[in-house]
N, C-alpha and C positions, 0 to 999 in steps of 0.2 A: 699664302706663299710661305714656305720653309726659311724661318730665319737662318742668314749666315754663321756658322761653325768656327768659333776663333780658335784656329790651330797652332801650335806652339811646336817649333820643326823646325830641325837642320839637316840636310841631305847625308842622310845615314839609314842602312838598310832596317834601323828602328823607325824612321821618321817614312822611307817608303812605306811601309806596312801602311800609314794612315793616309797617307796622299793617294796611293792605289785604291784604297777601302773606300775615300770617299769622292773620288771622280767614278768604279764601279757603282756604287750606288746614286749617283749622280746628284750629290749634294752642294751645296754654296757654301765655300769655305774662305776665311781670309789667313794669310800666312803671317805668321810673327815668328820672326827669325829668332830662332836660339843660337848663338854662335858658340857650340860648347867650347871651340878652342879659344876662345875668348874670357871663359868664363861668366856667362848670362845667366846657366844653369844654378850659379849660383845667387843672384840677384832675388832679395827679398819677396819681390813681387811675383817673381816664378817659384819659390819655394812653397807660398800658398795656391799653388796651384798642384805643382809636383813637390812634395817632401820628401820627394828622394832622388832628388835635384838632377833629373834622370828627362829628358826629352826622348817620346813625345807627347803631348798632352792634349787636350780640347777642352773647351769649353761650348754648352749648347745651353743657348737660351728657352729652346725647351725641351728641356726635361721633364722627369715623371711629374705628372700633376701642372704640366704646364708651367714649371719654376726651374731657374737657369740650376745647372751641374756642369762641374768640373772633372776631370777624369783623365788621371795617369797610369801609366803601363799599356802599352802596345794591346797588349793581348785584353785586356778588359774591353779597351777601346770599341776594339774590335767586334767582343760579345756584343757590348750595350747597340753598337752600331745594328748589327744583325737582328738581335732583340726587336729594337726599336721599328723598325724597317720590315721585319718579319721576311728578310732575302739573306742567302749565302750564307745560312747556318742549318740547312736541313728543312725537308718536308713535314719531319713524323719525329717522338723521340728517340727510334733508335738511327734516323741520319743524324740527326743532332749532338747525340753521343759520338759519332764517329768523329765529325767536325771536331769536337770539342774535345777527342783526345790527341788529334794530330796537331791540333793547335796547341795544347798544354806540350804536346813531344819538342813543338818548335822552340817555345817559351821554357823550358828545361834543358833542352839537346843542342839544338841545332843553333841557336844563336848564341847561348855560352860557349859551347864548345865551339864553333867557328870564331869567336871575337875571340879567344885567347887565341886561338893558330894564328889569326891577323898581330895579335900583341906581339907573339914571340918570333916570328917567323919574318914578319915586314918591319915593328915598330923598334921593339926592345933592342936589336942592334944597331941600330941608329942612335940611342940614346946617348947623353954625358955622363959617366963612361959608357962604353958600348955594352949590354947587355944577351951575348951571343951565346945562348946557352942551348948545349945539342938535347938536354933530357926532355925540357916542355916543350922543344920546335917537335920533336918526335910524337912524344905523347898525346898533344892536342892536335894533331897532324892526322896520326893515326884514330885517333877518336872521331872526328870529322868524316875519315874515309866510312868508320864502322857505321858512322851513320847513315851517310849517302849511300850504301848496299841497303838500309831497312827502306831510306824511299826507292832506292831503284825498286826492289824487289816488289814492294808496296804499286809501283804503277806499273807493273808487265802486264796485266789485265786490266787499267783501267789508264784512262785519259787521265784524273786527277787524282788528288789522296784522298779526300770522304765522299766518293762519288759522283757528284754535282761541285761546278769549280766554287768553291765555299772562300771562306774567311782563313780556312789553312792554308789555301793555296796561299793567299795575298799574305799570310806569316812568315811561308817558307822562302816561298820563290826570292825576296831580296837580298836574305843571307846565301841561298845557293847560287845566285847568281854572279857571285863574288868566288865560285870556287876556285879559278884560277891563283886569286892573293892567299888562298888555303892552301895551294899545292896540291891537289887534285888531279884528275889524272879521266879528266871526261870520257874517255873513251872504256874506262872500268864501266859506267853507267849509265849505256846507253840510252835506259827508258828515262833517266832523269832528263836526259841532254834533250831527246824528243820533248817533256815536260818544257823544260826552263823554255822553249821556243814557241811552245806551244802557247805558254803563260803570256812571256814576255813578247808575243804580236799582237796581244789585246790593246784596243786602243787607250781604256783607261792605265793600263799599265803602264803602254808609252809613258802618255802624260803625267801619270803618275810620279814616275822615276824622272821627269823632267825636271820638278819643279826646284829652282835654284840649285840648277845643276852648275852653273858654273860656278857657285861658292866652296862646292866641294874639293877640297885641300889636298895637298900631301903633306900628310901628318910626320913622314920620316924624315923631311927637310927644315919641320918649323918646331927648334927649341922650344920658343915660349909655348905653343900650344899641348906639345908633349909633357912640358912641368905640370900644367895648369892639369892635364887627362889624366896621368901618370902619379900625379898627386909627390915630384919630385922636388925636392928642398934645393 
């Protein structure tokens, strides 16, 4: 029997990526809540796990050679997971390549540039003092959009992004499914919008996206969490 998967996660479209990943693959996972607005991410005992005090993390007891490993960043996660499992990274090496550069485009593109449009556009005005600045609400606004045309465009001809629903879907889908707090304009992107539904009525994804859902915050009403994210004096 597959030992349980110690997950280290707070409901953030970083922390879906693995909660999706591993109710899809159908693994036994225990949750340990990271309260980033609390500051947990910083706690010694999570910093040897993630040193770039960044949730979300795992830990599996077995790893290569049968010996426990640790493993932060989303997107590694993810690899090792698929790796491991030998599912939702490709048949052959050239679907594997495919997988692996839409998921590097998510981990590059789509989740920096979608978390700063979140910062300047929902957070940074809300701040002490207010931070309500038209240059990066535009910038990362319209970066965001340029990207959602490369996946629209990307699934006119296909159901997912590397052919077979992969480890890029379970990248993407969490930050785009937020495009509304981006300002976004769904009906620009029809095949993504078919996409995001199409993702999001998978039952692990339900689940997925469930898990301590009701911990998830509004960040624009809680000073002290803002200081602590924001890294404010």
């Amino acid at each position: 029997m597959t030992n349980t998967i110690e997950l280290f996660y707070w409901p953030t479209p970083n922390g879906w990526k693995i909660t999706i990943a591993l109710e899809e693959f159908g693994l036994p996972y225990n949750v340990n809540l990271i309260n980033i607005g609390a500051g947990d991410q910083f706690e010694p005992s999570f910093l040897k796990i993630a040193p770039n005090n960044r949730m979300p993390a795992i830990i599996d007891p077995e790893g290569p050679d049968g010996k426990e490993i640790s493993i932060f960043e989303s997107g590694a996660i993810l690899q090792y997971l698929g790796r491991k499992h030998n599912r939702f990274i490709g048949n052959n090496e050239r679907e594997q390549v495919e997988v692996e550069q839409w998921l590097m485009w998510q981990m590059g593109g789509v989740g920096p540039m979608a978390g700063q449009a979140h910062h300047f556009l929902k957070y940074a005005p809300t701040m002490d003092p207010p931070q309500n600045l038209p240059y990066p609400k535009i910038r990362y606004k319209n970066e965001v959009s340029r990207l959602y045309g490369v996946l629209d465009r990307r699934l006119a001809d296909r159901d997912y992004v590397a052919g077979d629903y992969s480890i890029a879907d379970m990248a993407i889908w969490p930050w785009a499914s937020l495009w509304e707090g981006q300002e976004q304009d769904i009906a620009s992107f029809p095949n993504m919008a078919k996409w995001l539904d199409r993702v999001g009525s998978r039952e692990a994804v339900i689940a997925g996206r469930a898990v301590a859902a009701d911990l998830r915050s509004n960040i624009q009403n809680d000073k002290k969490a803002q200081k602590i994210l924001f890294k404010q004096k």
